[in-house]
C-alpha positions, 0 to 999 in steps of 0.5 A: 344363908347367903349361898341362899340369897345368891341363888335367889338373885340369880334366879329372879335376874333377866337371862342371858340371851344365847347370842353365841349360838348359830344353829337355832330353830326360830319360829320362822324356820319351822315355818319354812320346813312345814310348808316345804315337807308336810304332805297335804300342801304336797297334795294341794299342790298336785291338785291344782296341776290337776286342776290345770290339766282339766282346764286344758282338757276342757279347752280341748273340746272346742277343737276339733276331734280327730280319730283313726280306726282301723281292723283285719278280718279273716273269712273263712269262705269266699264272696259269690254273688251267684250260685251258679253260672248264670244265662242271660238273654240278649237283644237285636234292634229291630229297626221297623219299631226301633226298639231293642227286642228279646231274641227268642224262639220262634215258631216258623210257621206262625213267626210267633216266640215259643214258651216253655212248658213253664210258660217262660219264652225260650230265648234263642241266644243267651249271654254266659256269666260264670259263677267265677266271674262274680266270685270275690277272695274276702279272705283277708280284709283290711278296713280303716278309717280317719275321722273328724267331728267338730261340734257346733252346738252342744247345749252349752256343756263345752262352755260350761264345762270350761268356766267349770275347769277354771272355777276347779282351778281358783279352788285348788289355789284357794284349797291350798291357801287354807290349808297353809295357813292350817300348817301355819297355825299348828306350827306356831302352836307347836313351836310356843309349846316347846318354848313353853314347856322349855321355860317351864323345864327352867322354872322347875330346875330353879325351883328344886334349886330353891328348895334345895338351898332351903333344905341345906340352911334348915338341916344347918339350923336343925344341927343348931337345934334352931330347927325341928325335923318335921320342918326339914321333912316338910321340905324334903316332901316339896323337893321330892314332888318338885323333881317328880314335877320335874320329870313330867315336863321333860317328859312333856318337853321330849314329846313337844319336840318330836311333834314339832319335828313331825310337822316340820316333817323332820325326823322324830328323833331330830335334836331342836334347839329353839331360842329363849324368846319368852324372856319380853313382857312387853304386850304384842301387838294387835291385828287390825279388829276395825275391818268391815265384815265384808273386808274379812270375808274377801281375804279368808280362802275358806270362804273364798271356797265356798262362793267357788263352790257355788260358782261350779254348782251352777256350771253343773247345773248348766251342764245338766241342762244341756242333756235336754237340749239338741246337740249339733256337729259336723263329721268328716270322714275318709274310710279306706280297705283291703279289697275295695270295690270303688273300681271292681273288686280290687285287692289294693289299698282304696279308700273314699272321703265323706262329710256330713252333720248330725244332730241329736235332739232327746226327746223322751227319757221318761224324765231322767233327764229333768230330775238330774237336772233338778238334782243340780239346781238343788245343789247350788240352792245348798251351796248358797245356804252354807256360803251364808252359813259361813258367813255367820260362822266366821263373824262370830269366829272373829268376835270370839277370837277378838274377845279371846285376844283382849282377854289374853292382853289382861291376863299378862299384864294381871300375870306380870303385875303377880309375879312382882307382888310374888317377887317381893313376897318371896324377898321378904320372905326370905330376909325374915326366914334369915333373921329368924322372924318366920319360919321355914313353913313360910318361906315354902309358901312364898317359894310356891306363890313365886312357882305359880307366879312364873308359871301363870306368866309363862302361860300368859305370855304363850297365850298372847301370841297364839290368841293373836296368831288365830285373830289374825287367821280369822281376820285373813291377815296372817302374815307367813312367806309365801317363798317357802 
């Protein structure tokens, strides 16, 4: 019976914190590994690179635009202008009309020119032009060409089109706020379901303890014949459903620690030794409830999101406007080739500046056009209905969370004021089992009320903090390290 008495009192004193141990997991570690491992903040990282990548590109379309082309082609057969040698007729002045006239044939007695039988005059001199002359070598041709186009109006897509790329920028940023403070949380949860489960590991080894110094007192009493044998099988039943409890909370224990791990992007099979940070009863503190409605809005990233969203609708309504508006720009080009006729036909390199501008202006496309761009104007219509959607869900997330939170507060302190009354019921318990007033039937009672007692603290204490962990995410203020 006092071996009894003792490992009572061993069990209901304060723990004996760890503080000779140096290679503990605290809540703030896992934090730091999550934030530094896990995939999706690697992804939304990437994403706002991109992000920056298409502003430049947006940028980009302001400026100038420079492009060479260039080719070869073979030809199979020549270039001739001609099919054959050609005659061509020539002119004397005559100075009486002073004019430039036809030498032609003429008739000697008459003095008037001669036609053919095909009615043609016959000139009496003729200049020759061989077919070779006109003939050209386009065998092998190089072409190119270096062009510039600058654009002077082009409906406001380019500007849009940059406001569009910044607006793609903040919600990358924001995207990836919301999605730390979503790592954040489901490593807190994680993290208190270790401890909780490992709190609830110690409480079922003290209550085997307990019911197994009972079992040892009984069969000593059962010797006496002080004790019947159905009293000892009664407790022998408890203490085997006590270790089969037992192992469902190793059971869980292991896995909690492995999903852990996983989040913090160890290996599963990682040994995580975490802290005894249950042992306060004290209540945490509060997140500030009194902020206005439009405070909360300004510090949550998910809604920040969505007035993005409708920020980069709008764009896009601009740009499919800019389809129906006229588009104005400036070309420039120097073409060059391989031969080249600037100068003859030479077979040399040559080539020839040009400048100009041309102006697109849509006219008809059978209202393709319109329709996209009623298509966006909707979009941006659904995106303000679900930004006020939003902004209804989040006021009732933070009334739901403030009511939880409170709730939590009350049932710790109903919890701890529980396991006092357990405490003491268990003592007397005990006191009047020794002096033989009850029997062992209600000391198990009390070894039970005790169990449930500590496990409801348990449950309580693990539920304050995470109610105030999630009413802080729902009022924007959770607090994490930004330098992970």
């Amino acid at each position: 019976m006092i071996k009894f008495i003792i490992t009572l009192s061993l069990i209901l004193c304060p723990a004996i914190p760890l503080s000779a141990q140096t290679d503990l997991v605290t809540l703030d570690s896992c934090r730091a590994m999550a934030l530094k491992h896990n995939r999706q903040l690697k992804i939304k990282r990437l994403n706002i690179k991109a992000a920056d990548y298409q502003h430049q590109e947006a940028t980009a379309a302001f400026l100038p635009a420079i492009d060479f082309s260039g080719g070869y082609s073979y030809n199979q057969k020549k270039l001739s202008v001609f099919d054959s040698d050609q005659l061509l007729p020539t002119k004397t002045f005559n100075p009486a009309t002073g004019n430039y006239e036809f030498n032609l044939v003429k008739n000697p007695t008459t003095g008037e020119p001669i036609k053919s039988p095909d009615g043609q005059y016959i000139p009496e001199t003729v200049a020759l032009i061989p077919k070779e002359s006109m003939t050209y070598d386009v065998h092998n041709v190089f072409f190119g060409a270096i062009t510039i186009s600058q654009p002077i109006y082009m409906g406001g897509k380019i500007l849009a089109m940059n406001r569009l790329s910044k607006f793609s920028q903040k919600l990358a940023t924001t995207l990836l706020d919301h999605e730390t403070e979503e790592v954040i949380c489901a490593v807190d949860a994680a993290y208190w379901q270790v401890i909780s489960l490992s709190a609830k590991h110690k409480l079922a080894l003290s209550y085997i303890t307990l019911l197994d110094s009972l079992r040892i007192n009984v069969n000593a009493m059962l010797n006496q014949g002080v004790a019947t044998k159905a009293d000892l099988l009664n407790i022998e039943v408890k203490l085997n459903q006590a270790q089969v409890d037992l192992a469902r909370v190793e059971n869980a224990s292991t896995l909690a620690l492995m999903a852990l791990a996983k989040i913090c992007g160890l290996d599963l099979n990682t040994t995580l030794l975490l802290p005894n940070e249950l042992s306060a009863t004290s209540l945490l503190p509060q997140p500030n409830i009194n902020d206005s409605l439009n405070h909360v809005l300004a510090r949550r990233p998910d809604y920040h999101a969505l007035e993005l969203g409708v920020k980069m609708r709008q764009q896009q309504e601009r740009i499919a406007l800019s389809e129906m508006l006229p588009n104005v720009a400036m070309v420039g080009a120097y073409t060059f080739s391989n031969p080249n006729m600037f100068d003859g036909f030479s077979k040399r390199f040559d080539g020839a500046f040009s400048i100009g501008a041309m102006v697109t202006i849509p006219i008809w496309h059978w209202g393709g056009d319109y329709n996209k761009y009623r298509i966006a104007k909707t979009n941006v219509n659904i995106a303000k209905l679900s930004l006020d959607e939003a902004r209804d869900n989040i006021a009732l997330q933070v009334s739901q969370a403030t009511h939880k939170a409170q709730e939590a507060q009350k049932t710790l302190i109903a919890a701890t004021t529980l396991l006092d009354k357990a405490n003491e019921n268990l003592r007397i318990a005990m006191i009047s089992f020794k002096e033989g007033v009850i029997p062992s039937s209600d000391v198990m009672e009390a070894q039970t009320a005790w169990l449930s007692a500590q496990s409801q603290l348990i449950d309580a204490k693990i539920e304050v903090r995470l109610c105030n962990l999630y009413l802080s995410k729902a009022l924007g203020t959770l607090q994490y390290d930004t330098n992970s």
